[in-house]
C-alpha positions as CSV (number, residue, x, y, z in Angstrom):
1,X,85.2,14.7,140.1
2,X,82.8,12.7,142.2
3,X,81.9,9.6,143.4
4,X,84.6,6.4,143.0
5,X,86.7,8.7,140.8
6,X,87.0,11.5,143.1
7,X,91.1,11.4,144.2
8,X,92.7,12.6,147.5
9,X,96.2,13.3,148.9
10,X,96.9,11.5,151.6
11,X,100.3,12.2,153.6
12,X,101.1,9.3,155.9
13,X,102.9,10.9,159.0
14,X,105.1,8.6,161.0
15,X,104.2,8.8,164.7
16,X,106.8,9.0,166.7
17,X,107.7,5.9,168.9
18,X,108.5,6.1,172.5
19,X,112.2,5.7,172.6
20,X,112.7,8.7,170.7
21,X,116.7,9.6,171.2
22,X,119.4,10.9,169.2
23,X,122.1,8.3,168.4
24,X,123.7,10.9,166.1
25,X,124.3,8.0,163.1
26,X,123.3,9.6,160.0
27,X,126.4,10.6,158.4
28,X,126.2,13.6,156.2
29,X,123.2,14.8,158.3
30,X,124.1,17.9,160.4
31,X,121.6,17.9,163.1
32,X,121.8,14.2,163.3
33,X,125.5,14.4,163.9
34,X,125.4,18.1,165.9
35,X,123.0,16.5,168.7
36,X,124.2,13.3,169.1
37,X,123.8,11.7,172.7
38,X,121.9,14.8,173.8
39,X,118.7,13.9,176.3
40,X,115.6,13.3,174.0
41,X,112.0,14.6,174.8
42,X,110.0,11.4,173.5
43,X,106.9,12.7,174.9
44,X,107.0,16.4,172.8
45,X,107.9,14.6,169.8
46,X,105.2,12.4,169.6
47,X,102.9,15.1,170.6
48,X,104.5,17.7,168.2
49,X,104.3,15.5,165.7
50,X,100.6,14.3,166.2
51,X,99.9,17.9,166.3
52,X,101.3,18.7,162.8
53,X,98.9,16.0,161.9
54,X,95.9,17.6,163.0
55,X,96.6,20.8,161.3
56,X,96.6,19.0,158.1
57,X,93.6,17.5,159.1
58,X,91.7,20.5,160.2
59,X,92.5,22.1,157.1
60,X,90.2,19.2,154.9
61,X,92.9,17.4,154.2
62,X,93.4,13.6,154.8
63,X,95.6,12.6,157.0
64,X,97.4,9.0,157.6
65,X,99.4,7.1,160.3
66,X,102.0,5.5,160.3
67,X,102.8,3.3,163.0
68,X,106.3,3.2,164.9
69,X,109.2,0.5,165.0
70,X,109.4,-1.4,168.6
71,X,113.1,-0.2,169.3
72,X,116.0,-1.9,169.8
73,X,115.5,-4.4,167.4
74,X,116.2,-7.6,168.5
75,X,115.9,-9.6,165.2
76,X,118.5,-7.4,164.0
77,X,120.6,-7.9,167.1
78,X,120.0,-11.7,166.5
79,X,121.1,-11.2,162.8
80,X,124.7,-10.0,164.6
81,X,125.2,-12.8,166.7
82,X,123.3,-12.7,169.9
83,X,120.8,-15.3,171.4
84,X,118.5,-16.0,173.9
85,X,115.6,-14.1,175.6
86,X,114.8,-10.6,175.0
87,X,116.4,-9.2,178.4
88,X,119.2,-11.7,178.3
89,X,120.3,-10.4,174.7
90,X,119.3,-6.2,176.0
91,X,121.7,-7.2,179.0
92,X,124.4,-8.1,176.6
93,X,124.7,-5.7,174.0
94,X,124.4,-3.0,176.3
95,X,127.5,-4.4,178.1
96,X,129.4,-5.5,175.3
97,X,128.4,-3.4,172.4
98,X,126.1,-0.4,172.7
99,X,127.1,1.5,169.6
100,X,125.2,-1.3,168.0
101,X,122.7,-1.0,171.0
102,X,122.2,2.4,170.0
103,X,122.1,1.5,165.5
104,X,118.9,-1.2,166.6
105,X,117.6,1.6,168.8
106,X,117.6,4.2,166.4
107,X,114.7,6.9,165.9
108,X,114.7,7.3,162.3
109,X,112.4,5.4,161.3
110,X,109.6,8.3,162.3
111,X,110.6,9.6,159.1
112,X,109.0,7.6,156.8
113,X,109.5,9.8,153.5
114,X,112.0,6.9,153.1
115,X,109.9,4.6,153.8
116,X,108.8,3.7,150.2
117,X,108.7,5.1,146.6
118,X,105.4,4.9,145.5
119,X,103.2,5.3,141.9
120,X,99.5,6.8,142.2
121,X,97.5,4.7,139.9
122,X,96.7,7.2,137.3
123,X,100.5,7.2,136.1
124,X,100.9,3.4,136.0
125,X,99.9,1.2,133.4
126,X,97.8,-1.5,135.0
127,X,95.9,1.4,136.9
128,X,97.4,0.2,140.4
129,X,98.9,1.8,142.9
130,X,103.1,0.5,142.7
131,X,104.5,0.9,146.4
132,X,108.2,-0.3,146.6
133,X,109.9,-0.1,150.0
134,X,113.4,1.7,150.3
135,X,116.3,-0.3,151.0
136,X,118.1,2.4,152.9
137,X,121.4,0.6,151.9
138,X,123.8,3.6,152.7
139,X,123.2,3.4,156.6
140,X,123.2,0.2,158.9
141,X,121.0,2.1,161.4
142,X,118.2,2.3,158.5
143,X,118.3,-0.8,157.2
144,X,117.5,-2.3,160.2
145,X,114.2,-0.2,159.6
146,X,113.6,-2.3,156.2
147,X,111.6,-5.6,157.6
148,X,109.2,-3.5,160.0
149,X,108.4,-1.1,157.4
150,X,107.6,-4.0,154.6
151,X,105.3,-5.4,157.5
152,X,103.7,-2.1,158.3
153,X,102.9,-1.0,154.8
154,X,101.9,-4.8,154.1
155,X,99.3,-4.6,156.7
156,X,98.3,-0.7,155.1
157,X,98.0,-1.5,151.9
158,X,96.6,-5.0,151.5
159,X,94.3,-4.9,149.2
160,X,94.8,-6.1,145.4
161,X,94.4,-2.3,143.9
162,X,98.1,-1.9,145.5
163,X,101.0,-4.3,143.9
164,X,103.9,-4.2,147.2
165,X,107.2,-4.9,145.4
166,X,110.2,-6.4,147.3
167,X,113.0,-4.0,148.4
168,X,115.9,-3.4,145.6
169,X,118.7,-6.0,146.1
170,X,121.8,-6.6,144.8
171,X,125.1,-7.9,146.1
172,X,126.5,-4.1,145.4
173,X,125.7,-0.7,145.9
174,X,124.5,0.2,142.6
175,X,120.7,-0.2,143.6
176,X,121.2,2.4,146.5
177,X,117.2,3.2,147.5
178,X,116.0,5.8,149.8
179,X,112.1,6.2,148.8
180,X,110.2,9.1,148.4
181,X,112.7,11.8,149.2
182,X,114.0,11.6,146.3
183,X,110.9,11.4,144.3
184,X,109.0,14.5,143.3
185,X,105.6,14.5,140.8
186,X,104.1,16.8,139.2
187,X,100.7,17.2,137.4
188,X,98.0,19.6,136.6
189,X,96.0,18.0,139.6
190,X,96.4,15.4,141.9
191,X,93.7,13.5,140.1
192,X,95.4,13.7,136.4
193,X,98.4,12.3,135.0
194,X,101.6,13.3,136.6
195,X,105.5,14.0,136.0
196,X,107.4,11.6,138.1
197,X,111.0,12.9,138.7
198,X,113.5,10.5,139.7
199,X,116.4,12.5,141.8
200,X,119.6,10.9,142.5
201,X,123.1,11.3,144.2
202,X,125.3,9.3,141.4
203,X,125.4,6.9,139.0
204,X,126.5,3.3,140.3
205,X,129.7,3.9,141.6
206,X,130.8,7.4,139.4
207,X,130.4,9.9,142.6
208,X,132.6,10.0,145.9
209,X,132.6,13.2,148.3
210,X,132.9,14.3,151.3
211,X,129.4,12.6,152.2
212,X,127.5,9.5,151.0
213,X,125.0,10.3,147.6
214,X,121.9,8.1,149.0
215,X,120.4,7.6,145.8
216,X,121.4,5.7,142.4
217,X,120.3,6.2,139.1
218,X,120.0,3.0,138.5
219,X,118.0,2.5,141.9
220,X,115.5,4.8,140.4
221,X,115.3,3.0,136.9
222,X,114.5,0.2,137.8
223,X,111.8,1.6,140.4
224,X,110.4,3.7,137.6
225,X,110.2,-0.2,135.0
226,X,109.0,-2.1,137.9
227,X,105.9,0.8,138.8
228,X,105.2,0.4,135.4
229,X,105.3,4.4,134.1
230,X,105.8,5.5,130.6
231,X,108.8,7.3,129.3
232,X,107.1,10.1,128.7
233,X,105.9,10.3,132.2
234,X,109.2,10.3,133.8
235,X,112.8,12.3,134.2
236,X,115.9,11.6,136.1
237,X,117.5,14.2,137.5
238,X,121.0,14.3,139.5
239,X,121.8,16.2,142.7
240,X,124.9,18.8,142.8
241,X,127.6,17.0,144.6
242,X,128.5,20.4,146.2
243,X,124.6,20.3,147.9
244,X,125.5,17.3,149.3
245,X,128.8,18.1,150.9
246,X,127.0,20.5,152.5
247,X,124.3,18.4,154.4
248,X,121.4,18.1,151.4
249,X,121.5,14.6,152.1
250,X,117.9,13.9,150.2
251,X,116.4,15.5,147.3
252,X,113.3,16.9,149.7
253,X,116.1,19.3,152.0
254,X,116.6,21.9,148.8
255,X,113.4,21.1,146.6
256,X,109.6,20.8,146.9
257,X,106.3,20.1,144.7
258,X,103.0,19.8,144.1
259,X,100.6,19.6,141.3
260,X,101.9,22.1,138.9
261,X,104.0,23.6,141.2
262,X,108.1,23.6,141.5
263,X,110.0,25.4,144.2
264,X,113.6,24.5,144.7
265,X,117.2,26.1,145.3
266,X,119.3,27.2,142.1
267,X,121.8,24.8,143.2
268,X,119.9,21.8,143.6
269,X,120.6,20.3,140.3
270,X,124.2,19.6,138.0
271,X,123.5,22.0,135.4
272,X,119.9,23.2,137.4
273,X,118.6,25.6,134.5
274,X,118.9,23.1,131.6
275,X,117.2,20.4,133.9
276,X,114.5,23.0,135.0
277,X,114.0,23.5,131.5
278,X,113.7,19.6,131.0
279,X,110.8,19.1,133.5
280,X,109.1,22.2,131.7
281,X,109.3,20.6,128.5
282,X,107.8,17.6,129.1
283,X,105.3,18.6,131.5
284,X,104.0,20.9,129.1
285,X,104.1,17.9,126.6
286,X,102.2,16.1,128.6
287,X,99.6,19.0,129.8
288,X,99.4,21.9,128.0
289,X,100.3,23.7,130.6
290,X,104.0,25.1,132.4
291,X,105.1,24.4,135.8
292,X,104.6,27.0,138.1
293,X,108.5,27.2,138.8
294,X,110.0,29.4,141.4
295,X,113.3,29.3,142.6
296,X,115.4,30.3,145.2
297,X,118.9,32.2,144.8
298,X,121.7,31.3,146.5
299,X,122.0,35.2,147.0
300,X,118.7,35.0,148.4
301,X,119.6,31.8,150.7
302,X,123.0,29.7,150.8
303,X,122.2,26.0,150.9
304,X,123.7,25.6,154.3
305,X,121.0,28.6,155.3
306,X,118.4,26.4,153.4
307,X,119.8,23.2,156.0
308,X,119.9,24.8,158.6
309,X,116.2,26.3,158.4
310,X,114.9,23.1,156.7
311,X,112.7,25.9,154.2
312,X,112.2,23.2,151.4
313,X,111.8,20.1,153.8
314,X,108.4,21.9,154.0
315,X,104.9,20.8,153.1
316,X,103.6,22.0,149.7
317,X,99.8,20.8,150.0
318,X,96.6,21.5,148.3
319,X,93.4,21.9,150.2
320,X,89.9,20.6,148.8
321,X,89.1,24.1,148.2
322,X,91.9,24.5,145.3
323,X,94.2,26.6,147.7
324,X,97.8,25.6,147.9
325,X,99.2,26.1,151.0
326,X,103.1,25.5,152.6
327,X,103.9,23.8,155.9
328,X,107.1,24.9,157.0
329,X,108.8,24.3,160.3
330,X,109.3,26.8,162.9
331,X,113.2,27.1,162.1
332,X,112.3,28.9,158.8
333,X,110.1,32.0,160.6
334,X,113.0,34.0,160.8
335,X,116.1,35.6,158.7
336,X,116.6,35.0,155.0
337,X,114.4,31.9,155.2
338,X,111.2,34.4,156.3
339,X,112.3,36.3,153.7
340,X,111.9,34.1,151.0
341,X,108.9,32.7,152.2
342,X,107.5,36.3,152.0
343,X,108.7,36.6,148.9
344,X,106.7,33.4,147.5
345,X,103.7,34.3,149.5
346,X,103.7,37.8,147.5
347,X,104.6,36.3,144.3
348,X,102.5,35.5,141.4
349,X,101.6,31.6,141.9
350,X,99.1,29.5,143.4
351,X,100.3,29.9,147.0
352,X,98.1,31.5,149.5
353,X,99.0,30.9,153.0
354,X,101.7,29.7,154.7
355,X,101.5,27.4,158.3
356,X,104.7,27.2,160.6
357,X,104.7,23.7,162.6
358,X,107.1,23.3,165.8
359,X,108.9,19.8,165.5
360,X,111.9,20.8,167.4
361,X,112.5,17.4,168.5
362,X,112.6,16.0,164.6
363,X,114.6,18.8,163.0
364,X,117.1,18.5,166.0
365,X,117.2,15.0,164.9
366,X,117.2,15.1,160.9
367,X,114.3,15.8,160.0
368,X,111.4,18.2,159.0
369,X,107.5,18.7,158.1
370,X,108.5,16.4,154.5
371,X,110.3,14.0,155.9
372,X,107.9,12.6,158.6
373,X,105.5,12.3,155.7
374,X,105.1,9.7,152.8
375,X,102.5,10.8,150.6
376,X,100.2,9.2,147.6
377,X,97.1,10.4,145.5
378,X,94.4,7.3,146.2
379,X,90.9,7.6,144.3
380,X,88.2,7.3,146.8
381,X,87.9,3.3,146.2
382,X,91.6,3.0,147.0
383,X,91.6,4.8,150.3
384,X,88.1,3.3,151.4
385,X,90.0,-0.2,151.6
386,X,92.6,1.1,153.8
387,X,92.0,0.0,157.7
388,X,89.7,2.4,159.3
389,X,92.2,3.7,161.6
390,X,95.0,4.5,159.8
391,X,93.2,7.9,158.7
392,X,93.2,10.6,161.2
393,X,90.0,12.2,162.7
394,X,89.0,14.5,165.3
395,X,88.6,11.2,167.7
396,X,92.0,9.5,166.8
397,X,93.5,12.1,167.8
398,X,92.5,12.8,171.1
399,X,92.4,8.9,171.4
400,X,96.4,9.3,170.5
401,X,97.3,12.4,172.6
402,X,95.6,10.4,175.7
403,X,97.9,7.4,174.6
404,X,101.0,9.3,174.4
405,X,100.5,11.0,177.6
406,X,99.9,7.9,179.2
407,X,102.5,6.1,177.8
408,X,105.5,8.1,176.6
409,X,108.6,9.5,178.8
410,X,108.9,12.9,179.5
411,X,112.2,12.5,178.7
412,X,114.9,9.6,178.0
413,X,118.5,9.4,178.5
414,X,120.4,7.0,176.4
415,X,121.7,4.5,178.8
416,X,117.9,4.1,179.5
417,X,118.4,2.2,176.0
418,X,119.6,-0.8,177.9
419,X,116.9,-0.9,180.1
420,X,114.3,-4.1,179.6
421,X,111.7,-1.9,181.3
422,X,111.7,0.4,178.7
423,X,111.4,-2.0,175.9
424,X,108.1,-4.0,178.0
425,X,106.7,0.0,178.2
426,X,107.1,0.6,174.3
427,X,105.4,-3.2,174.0
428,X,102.7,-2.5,176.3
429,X,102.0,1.0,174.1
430,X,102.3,-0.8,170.8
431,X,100.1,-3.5,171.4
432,X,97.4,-0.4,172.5
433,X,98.3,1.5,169.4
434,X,97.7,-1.5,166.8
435,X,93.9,-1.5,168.2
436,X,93.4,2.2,167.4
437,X,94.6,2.4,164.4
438,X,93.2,-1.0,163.3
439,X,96.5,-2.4,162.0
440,X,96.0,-5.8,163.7
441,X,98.9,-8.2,164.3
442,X,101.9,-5.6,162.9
443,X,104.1,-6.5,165.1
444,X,106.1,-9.4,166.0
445,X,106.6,-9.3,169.8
């Protein structure tokens, strides 16, 4: 295609903010929980993460930004009772309370794969782009996140060719939301109309375990009305309960896409082969065409091998040259997980290379190459009213690496949580941060 019609990728990275720590609250998240109150490396995250970046960039690729959350949280801690100035209320809650200290302190919102569920506008019905933020009801730590990121993506996406829905509410937890980890698409090309699949822990209440299913059915319903997509143009699919229990806490830790392509584990699913079958069906209804689907044996890899080497929180991306090409973290180069990488690399589909990524600070955290990414198909138009900053070049980023190395710890223990000089540091780097990227007034401090 050319000209206004002409439609790019763009994977939105969060940048990782300068209290960087591991709180250890994500429940059913095994490096969350296996490093908690370990001393964090703020500075290397950022930079590692900023470096994945580029490599996506280098490769012809466009690249967002996503700014970070000013941590702790004070409206939160205001929301839970406390008053007063900034350092009065720090002094407080770090004498009185720091496991909440720590919640409104937390890191995870670099990982902004939960930030939002959102529609490209060639599958919705009024031809906009539909972006809905993720309540992250499951976890106090992440809803904390919820008001910042409405604010951020606000101040992204501004413009009248996106519609910014409200947050799910309900007095309940049957609209449990957790964005775009639980959202795959599918479609002969980026630019056509796609396959949105819907993937969820349980239906309203039907599902307890021995960890928390983040995503309703319902959740994703009404996501699906609201964005305006056709029945035809949609699935829902349900996580196995036993993945779960055994870490797959999102959708995006045992399955990936792109385009026409499908890789995921054999026990992703309830009942995987009739639901692989499904999404074949009605892609091919809607294109012509099958997915490319490969999967992975448990013989091949267990799921907790598949956790612990975060394989399918890769990248699957497409570069303008047609080549599809996976971004997998370092933690997968070696064992079964090479293996199967190997094996896809040699097999008979569209993938070509494969690029490892170290982001040992995220993935000892929670999180991979996928999940500091929320990603969206914009037609040139769309991303040409998007502030000028918020896409990465060769300049913003050696703008950023100078800003993180000026302003970032080395490293950060977590009593330095309570510290007000820390909190006037992350300020000072913020309010530095909004002018490259061109966000303007994102914050509130």
């Amino acid at each position: 295609m050319a000209g206004q019609n002409k439609v790019f990728e763009i994977n939105f990275d969060g940048l990782i903010g300068p209290t960087h720590n591991f709180a250890g609250l994500s429940f059913g998240n095994m490096a969350s929980t296996s490093h908690q109150n370990e001393i964090s490396y703020p500075k290397q995250a950022a930079l590692d993460g900023l470096k994945k970046m580029q490599l996506l960039h280098s490769l012809g690729l466009k690249q967002g930004i996503m700014p970070p959350q000013i941590r702790p949280n004070f409206s939160a801690l205001k929301t839970q009772g406390y008053s007063g100035s900034d350092e009065h209320i720090l002094t407080q809650v770090g004498q009185d309370n720091f496991p909440l200290l720590l919640q409104c302190s937390s890191a995870s919102s670099m990982w902004v794969a939960n930030a939002a569920t959102i529609a490209c506008s060639a599958d919705t019905q009024d031809g906009k782009v539909h972006i809905t933020p993720a309540n992250l009801k499951t976890h106090a730590h992440r809803r904390f996140e919820v008001q910042q990121t409405c604010r951020s993506l606000h101040h992204i996406f501004k413009s009248d060719a996106f519609v910014m829905h409200e947050p799910l509410n309900d007095n309940n937890d049957t609209l449990l939301d957790e964005g775009a980890a639980n959202h795959m698409r599918l479609s002969a090309a980026h630019s056509n109309k796609g396959l949105n699949i819907f993937v969820y822990g349980k239906e309203s209440e039907t599902l307890t375990g021995k960890f928390p299913a983040r995503q309703t059915r319902e959740a994703s319903q009404q996501i699906a009305r609201s964005h305006q997509l056709d029945d035809d143009t949609i699935l829902f699919v349900q996580q196995n309960p036993d993945a779960i229990d055994q870490g797959v806490f999102h959708n995006d830790v045992i399955a990936m896409s792109n385009e026409n392509v499908l890789i995921y584990h054999e026990n992703a699913f309830i009942h995987t082969q009739e639901t692989i079958e499904k999404i074949n069906h009605k892609f091919k209804n809607m294109t012509g065409e099958d997915v490319w689907c490969i999967p992975i044996t448990n013989e091949q890899l267990s799921i907790k091998e598949a956790v612990d080497s975060y394989l399918f929180n890769s990248q699957l991306v497409t570069k303008p040259n047609g080549d599809m090409i996976i971004i997998a973290p370092y933690e997968s180069k070696k064992g079964r997980a090479q293996d199967c990488l190997n094996t896809i690399l040699q097999g008979n589909n569209p993938i070509t290379d494969i690029k490892f990524v170290n982001l040992q600070q995220s993935m000892a955290n929670g999180g991979g190459p996928a999940c500091l990414r929320l990603r969206v198909a914009l037609t040139e138009s769309q991303l040409k009213q998007l502030p000028k900053g918020i896409i990465l070049t060769d300049a913003t980023f050696a703008h950023l690496e100078d800003w993180i190395n000026q302003h970032y710890r080395d490293e950060l223990h977590q009593n330095e949580l309570k510290n007000y000089l820390l909190y006037k540091e992350s300020c000072l780097a913020l309010r530095e941060l909004t002018k490259i990227l061109d966000l303007g007034l994102v914050y509130s401090f």
